[in-house]
N, C-alpha and C positions, 0 to 999 in steps of 0.2 A: 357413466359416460367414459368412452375410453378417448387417449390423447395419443396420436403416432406423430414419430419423427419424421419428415419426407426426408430422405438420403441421395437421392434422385432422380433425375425424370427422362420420362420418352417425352420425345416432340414429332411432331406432325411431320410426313415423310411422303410426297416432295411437302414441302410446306405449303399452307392456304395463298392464295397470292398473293404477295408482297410483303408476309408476316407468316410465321408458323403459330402452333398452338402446343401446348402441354396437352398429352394424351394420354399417360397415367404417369404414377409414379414408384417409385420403390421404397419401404417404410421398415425402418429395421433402426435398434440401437447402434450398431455399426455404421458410422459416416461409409465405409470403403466397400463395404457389401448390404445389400436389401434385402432384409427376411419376406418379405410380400411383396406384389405387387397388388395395388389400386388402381381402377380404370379414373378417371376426373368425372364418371359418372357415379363412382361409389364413393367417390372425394363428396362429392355436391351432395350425395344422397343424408351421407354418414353428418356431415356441417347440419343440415338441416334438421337431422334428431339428437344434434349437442355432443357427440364429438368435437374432437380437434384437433387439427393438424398445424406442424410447426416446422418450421426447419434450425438450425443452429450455423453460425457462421465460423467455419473452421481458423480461421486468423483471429476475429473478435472475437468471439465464443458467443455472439449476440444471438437471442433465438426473433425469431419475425412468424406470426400467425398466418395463416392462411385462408383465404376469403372466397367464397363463391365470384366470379366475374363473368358478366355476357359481353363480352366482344362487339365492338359496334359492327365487325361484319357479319353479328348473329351467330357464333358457334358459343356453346356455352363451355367453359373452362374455370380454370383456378388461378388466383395469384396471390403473393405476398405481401403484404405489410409494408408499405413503404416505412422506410426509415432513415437514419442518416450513413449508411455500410450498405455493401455490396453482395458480402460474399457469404450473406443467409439470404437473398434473392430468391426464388425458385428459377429464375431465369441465367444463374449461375451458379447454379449447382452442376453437378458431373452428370452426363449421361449414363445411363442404366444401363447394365450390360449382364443380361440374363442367361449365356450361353455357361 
């Protein structure tokens, strides 16, 4: 089973209405750069044959797992681990920037 770090994510662009979605992400030892990208469809696939994905929180150093989630507006995505820190969220992580 392999384990990736998420380093950061694409979100939905314009956003679904009234809320965006995580739409892949970038998975790399490096917080500041992503060796891969992941679509949230090979996030879902990969969870479901015992992978794991994590992210770590750059101030805490806290790591938070990553969970399959369907959206009660029906799209299916990823989230993190609730916990008691922020800033291993996937929803506050950096944006990807693949150029």
């Amino acid at each position: 089973m392999a384990s990736y770090r998420i380093v950061c994510t694409d979100q939905s662009n314009p956003p679904a209405p009234g809320h965006g979605h995580i739409i892949s992400v970038g998975v790399g030892s490096d917080p500041g750069k992503a060796s891969d990208k992941h679509s949230v469809d090979t996030v879902r696939t990969n969870l479901r044959n015992g992978d794991s994905y994590y992210t770590v929180g750059i101030s805490s150093g806290r790591t938070a797992y990553v969970d399959p989630y369907d959206c009660r507006c029906g799209v299916k995505t990823i989230k993190s681990r609730p916990d008691a820190v922020t800033d291993n969220n996937l929803d506050h992580l950096r944006l990807c920037n693949w150029s």
